[in-house]
C-alpha positions in Angstrom: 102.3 103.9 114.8 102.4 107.7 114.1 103.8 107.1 110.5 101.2 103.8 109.9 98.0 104.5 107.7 95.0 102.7 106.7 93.8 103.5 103.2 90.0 101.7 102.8 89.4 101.5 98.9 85.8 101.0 98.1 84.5 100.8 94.6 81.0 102.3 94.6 78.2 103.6 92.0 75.7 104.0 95.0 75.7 106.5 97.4 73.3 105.0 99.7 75.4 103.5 102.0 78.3 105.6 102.7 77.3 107.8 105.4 76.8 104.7 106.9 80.1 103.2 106.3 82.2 106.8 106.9 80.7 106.8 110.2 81.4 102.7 110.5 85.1 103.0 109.6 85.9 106.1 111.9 88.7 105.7 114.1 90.6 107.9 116.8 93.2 105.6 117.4 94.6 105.1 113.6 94.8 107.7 110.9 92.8 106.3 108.0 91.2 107.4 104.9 88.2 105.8 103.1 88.5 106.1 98.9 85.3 106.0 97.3 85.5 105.0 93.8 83.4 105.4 91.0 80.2 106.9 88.7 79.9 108.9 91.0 80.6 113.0 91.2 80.5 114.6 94.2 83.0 116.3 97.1 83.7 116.2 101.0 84.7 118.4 103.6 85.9 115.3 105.3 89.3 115.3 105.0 89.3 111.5 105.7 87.0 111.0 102.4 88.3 111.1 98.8 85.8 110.7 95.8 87.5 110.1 92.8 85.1 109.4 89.4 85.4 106.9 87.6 83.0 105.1 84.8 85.7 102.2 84.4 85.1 98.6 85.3 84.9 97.6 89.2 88.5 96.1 89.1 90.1 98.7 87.5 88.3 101.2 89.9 90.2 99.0 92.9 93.5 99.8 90.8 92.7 103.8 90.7 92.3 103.6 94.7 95.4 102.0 95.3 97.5 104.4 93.3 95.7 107.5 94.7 96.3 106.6 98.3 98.3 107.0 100.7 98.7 104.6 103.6 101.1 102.1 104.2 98.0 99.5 104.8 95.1 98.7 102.1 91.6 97.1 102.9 89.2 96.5 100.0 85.5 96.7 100.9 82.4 97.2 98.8 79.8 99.7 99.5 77.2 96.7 100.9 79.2 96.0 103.8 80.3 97.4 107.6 82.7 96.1 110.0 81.0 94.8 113.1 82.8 92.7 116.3 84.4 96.1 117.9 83.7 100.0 118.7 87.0 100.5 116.1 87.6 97.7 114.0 90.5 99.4 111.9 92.0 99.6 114.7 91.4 96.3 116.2 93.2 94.8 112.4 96.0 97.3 112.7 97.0 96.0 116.2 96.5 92.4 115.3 98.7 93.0 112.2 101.6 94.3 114.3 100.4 91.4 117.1 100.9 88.8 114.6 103.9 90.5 111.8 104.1 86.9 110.1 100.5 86.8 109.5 97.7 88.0 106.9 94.8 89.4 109.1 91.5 88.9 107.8 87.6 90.0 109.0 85.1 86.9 109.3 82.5 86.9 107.1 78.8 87.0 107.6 75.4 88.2 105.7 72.9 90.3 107.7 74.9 89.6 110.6 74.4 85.9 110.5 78.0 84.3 110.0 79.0 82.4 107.6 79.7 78.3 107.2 83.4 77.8 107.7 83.3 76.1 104.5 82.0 78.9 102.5 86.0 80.5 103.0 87.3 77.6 101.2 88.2 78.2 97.2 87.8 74.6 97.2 84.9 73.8 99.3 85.8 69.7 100.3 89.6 71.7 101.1 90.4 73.4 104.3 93.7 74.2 103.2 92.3 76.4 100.5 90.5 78.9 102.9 90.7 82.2 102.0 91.0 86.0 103.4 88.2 88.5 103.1 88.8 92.1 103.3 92.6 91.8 105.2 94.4 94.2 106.1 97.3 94.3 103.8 101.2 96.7 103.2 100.6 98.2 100.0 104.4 97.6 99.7 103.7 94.0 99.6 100.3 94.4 97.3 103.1 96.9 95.2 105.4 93.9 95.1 103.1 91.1 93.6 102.1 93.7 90.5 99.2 95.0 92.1 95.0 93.8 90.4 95.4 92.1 87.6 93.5 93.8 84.2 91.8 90.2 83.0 89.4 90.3 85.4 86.4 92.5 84.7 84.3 93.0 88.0 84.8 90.2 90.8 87.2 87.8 91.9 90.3 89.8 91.3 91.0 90.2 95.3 91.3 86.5 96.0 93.8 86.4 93.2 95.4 89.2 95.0 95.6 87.3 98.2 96.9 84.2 96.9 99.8 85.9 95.3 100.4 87.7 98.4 100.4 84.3 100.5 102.6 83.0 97.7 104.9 85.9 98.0 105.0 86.3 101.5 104.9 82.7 102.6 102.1 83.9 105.5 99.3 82.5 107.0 95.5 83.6 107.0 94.6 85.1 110.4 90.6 85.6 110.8 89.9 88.2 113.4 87.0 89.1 115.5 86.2 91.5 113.3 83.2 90.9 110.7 82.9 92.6 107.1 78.8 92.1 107.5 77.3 92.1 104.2 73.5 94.1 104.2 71.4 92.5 101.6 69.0 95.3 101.6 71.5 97.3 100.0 73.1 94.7 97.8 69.3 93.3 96.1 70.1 95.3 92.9 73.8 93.8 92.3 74.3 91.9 89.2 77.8 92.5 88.8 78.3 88.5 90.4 75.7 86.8 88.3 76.6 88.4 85.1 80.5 88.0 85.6 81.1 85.4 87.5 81.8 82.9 85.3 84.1 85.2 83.3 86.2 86.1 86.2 85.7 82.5 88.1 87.4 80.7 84.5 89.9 83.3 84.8 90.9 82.4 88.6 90.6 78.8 87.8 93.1 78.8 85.1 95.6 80.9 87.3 95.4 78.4 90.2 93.7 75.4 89.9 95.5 72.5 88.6 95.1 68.7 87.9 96.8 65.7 89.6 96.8 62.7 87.4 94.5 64.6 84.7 91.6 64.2 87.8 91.6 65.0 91.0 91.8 69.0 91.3 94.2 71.0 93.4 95.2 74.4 94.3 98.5 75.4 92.6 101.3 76.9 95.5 102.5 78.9 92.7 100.1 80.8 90.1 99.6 79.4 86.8 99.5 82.1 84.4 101.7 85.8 84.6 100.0 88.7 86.0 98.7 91.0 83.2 99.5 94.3 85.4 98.0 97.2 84.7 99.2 100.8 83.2 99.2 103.4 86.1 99.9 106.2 83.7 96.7 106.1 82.2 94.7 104.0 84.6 91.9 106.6 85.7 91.4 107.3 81.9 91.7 104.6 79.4 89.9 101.2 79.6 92.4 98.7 80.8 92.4 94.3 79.7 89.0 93.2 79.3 86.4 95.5 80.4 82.9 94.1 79.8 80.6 97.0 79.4 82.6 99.6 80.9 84.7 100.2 77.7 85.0 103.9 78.1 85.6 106.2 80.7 82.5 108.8 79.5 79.7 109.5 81.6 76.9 109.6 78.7 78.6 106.2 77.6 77.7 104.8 81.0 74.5 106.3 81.1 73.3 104.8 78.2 73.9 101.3 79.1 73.1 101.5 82.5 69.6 102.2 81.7 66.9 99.8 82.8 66.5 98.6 79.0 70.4 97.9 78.4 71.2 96.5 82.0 68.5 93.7 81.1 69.6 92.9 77.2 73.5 92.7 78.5 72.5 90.5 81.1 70.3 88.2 78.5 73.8 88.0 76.3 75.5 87.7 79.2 73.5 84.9 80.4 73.0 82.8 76.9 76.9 83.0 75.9 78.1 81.6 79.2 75.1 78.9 79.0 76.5 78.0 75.2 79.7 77.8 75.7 79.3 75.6 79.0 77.1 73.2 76.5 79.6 73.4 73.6 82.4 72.6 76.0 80.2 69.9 77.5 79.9 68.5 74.0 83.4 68.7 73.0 84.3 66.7 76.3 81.8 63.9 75.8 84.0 63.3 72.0 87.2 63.4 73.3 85.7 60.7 76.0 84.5 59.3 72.7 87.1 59.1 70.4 89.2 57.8 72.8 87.4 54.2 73.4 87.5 54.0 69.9 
């Protein structure tokens, strides 16, 4: 235990929340250290914070954490979020991890402290063997192993990939703790990283994972579809990295400009009627095929 550490890597651009979450996360009975990343310049006399700024896209931000720290164990949070269930839940994971070494231990999930339906862990919601990890605590030697985030995705969705290559890897089971990773709408209300990239990110999990029996009834793959697209840690808190949306420079007048009020709302507009078009067009494409082939 005196050589085991617990890095928490938290892409942010808001500050709002992290007094709350540094004094959340605290622990006397694990040596830890919370990694805030992001647009974001500022510096602590905490020894147990690092701020490291960054105007690159939310996955790649997770990417920059995990090479900059240094503990043998990783959790990924977001800045809307606390652990509730225990007076020190990183230390409650840590002793369930060594507890249960053949297992992946995972928080519970819940919004304003009301938990979530079990479902609502499944990737495939009719599946319960599809159920899924949120924020577990992880070896970064095993995270290390499996290539690390992978550079397609652009703002969400690249931990679950994450996890299923680890469960792949490692051949472990989900554990779900006591522990809760409570998200706090009041501070999540101006997000729009989901709505405007999900269905980017989602088509790029799908195709990694999801597979077809028979040409119709959908599955999860055991093994992942498509190669990992790793990313480049010699450059990785500089250069833009795989597709990057709108954060396609690390420059801070860059990100100011189209982070303004103005820009935020015509990106999300494009956003919104490309992914609507192309879901029609591939609509319309389908209905031909189904078509053609009567004919």
């Amino acid at each position: 235990m005196r050589n085991d550490k617990i890095s928490v890597i938290i892409p942010s651009n808001n500050r709002k929340n992290w007094s709350r979450l540094i004094k959340n996360l605290k622990s006397d009975k694990i040596d830890y250290e919370i990694l805030f990343i992001g647009p974001v310049y500022s510096h602590s006399k905490n020894k147990k914070i690092k701020i490291i700024t960054s105007y690159l896209k939310p996955v790649q931000c997770l990417q920059i954490g995990l090479k900059y720290s240094t503990g043998n164990f990783i959790i990924q949070m977001a800045d809307d979020c606390l652990l509730r269930g225990t007076r020190d839940p990183l230390y409650r994971l840590y002793s369930l991890s060594k507890k249960y070494p053949n297992k992946i231990i995972s928080c519970k999930y819940s919004v304003n402290k009301i938990p979530v339906k079990s479902h609502e862990y499944n990737y495939l919601p009719w599946d319960n063997k599809t159920k899924l990890p949120i924020a577990p605590l992880v070896k970064k030697d095993d995270i290390k192993k499996v290539g690390g985030y992978d550079k397609k995705f652009i703002a969400v969705l690249s931990d679950i990939d994450l996890y299923l290559r680890l469960k792949q890897s490692n051949k472990k089971k989900f554990f779900f703790s006591n522990v809760y990773i409570d998200e706090d709408k009041k501070f999540n209300k101006r997000n729009n990283l989901l709505p405007t990239y999900w269905n980017h990110d989602r088509s790029n999990l799908d195709r990694c994972w999801i597979k077809k029996l028979n040409g119709e009834k959908i599955t999860l793959s055991k093994t992942r579809l498509e190669r990992v697209k790793k990313f480049n840690n010699k450059n990785i808190n500089k250069i833009a990295q795989g597709e990057s949306g709108k954060w396609k420079f690390n420059n801070k007048i860059y990100y100011i400009l189209i982070n303004n009020k103005l820009s935020k709302i015509l990106f999300f507009m494009i956003t919104m009627f490309t992914n609507t078009r192309h879901y029609y067009i591939n609509n319309i494409i389908s209905k031909m095929k189904k078509i053609l082939k009567k004919i």
